[in-house]
C-alpha positions, 0 to 999 in steps of 0.5 A: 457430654456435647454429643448429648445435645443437637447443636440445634437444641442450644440454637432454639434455646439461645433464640427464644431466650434472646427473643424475649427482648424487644424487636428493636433491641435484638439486632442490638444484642445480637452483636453483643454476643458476637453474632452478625448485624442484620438489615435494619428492620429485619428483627420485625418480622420474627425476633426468634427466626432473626436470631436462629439465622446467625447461629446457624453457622455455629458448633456447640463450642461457640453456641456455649459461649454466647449461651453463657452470655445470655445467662450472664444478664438475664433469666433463661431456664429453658437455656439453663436446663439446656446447658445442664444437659451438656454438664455445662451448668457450673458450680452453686454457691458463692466463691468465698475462700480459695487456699492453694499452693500448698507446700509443706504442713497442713494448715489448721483451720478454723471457721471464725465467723459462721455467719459470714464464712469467714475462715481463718488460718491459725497453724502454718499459714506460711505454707499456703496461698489464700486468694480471698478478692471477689470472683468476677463472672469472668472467672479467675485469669492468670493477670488477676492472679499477678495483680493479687501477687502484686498487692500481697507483695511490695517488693514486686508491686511495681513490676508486672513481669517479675510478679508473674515470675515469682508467682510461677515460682511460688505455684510451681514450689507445690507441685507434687510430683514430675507429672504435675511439672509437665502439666503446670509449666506446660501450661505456663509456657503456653498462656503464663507469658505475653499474649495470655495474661487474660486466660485462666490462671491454672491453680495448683494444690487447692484445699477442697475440703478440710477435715482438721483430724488425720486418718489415724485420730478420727473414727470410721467412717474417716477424714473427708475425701480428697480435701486436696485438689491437684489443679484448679481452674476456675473459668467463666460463669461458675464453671470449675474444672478439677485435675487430678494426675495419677500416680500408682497411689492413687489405684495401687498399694505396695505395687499391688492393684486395688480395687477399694482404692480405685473404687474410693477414687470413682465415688469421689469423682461422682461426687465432684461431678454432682456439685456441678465440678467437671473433673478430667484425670491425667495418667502419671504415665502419660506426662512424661517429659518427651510425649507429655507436652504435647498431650497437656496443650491438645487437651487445653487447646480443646478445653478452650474450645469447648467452652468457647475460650477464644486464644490470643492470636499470640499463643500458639494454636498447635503443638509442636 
């Protein structure tokens, strides 16, 4: 997806954006954004060359990043249609209702207020976790996750380092399978402790969909596809990363392979990818508790990355 755009293509489009300001106010932005102070006076002579000289050194990770930013205060379609072209643009529509962790029935749900998208949870409610606070532009981090924990949950509202561990405990509950065990606590034994607080919380077992009737009650053409995600992020500026570990259900019936079911799972995909979600899938096979480790934090360490996610000087950098 980065290949698809020159880094000097993001540079022009961040520069122009950026050069819409007033002379005097582009070295002023231009820190804001992480970018190097100039002389004073030199954005007179050209606001746009002024601050394609400090991008210049910039790859397509950091350029994202402060791309991104620009977006987050001001109107830039020529930058936004930049940032589509790298599949960067995020997810449309307001977040309202995040249901996860989902450890035994399925929940029956019900839309009690249509105008308002409010949704209720008449039926085994105890077995899911409903995140329902206002998503910041920011995304969702692992601290805020703590902090709703803590507010749901007296018993902990005083202590963050339990809440934390409680929480992890809770999230962990609903994992599926060994692989998604590798994954998750992986990932929190890299940012779910001192040091990583402000980094994406990653979201097990999270309804997408939800189709109140089984397979075998409704009619063609069915339920609706993958109503259950297997991990969710959701990171700066709308952008939502699904992941989805494979086991041999997921392309095989019976030991068999098949071709309807592996065909199944790429439209789903497609059709994830077309509402703006990027999608990233885990071979069973590749988490295994020796050489899975490893695979999860080169992969976050380059999800990061990409999406110019700095990491705290205290979480390791490389995997061991």
């Amino acid at each position: 997806m980065g290949d698809a755009v020159k880094p000097e293509t993001l540079r022009s489009a961040i520069a122009s954006a950026v050069a819409e300001l007033k002379s005097y106010e582009v070295p002023g932005e231009c820190v804001r954004l992480g970018l190097a102070p100039g002389e004073e006076g030199e954005a007179f002579g050209s606001k746009y060359r002024y601050v394609m000289k400090r991008l210049r050194p910039l790859a397509v990770p950091e350029l994202t990043a402060i791309a991104r930013k620009v977006l987050a205060e001001y109107e830039a379609p020529e930058l936004e249609q930049v940032l589509a072209s790298l599949g960067m643009t995020g997810v449309d529509g307001e977040f309202k209702n995040l249901i996860f962790a989902a450890n035994g029935p399925k929940p029956e749900i019900v839309l009690r207020d249509a105008v308002n998208n409010r949704l209720d949870i008449v039926r085994n409610a105890q077995y899911c976790l409903t995140y329902t606070q206002p998503l910041v532009a920011a995304g969702l981090s692992w601290a805020e996750l703590v902090s709703w924990w803590q507010q749901t949950n007296p018993a902990v509202a005083g202590d963050q380092e339990a809440a934390s561990r409680t929480l992890c405990a809770r999230l962990a509950d609903s994992l599926a399978s060994p692989p998604e065990e590798v994954l998750f606590h992986t990932y929190a034994a890299l940012y779910f402790r001192e040091g990583g607080p402000a980094l994406p919380a990653l979201i097990p077992q999270v309804y997408l969909h939800y189709d109140p009737y089984t397979a075998k009650a409704r009619a063609a053409p069915g339920p609706l596809a993958r109503q259950r995600m297997d991990f969710l992020l959701l990171l700066p500026n709308r952008v939502r990363v699904v992941l989805e570990v494979d086991g041999q259900q997921h392309y095989s019936i019976n030991g068999k392979a098949s071709p309807e079911l592996y065909a199944q799972m790429v439209s789903e995909d497609r059709q994830l990818k077309l509402s703006g979600y990027e999608v990233y899938r885990f071979g069973g096979h590749e988490l295994d508790r020796s050489a899975g480790p490893r695979a999860v934090a080169g992969f976050f360490r380059e999800l990061f990355g990409r999406y110019g996610i700095p990491l705290p000087p205290t979480v390791p950098t490389s995997s061991s």
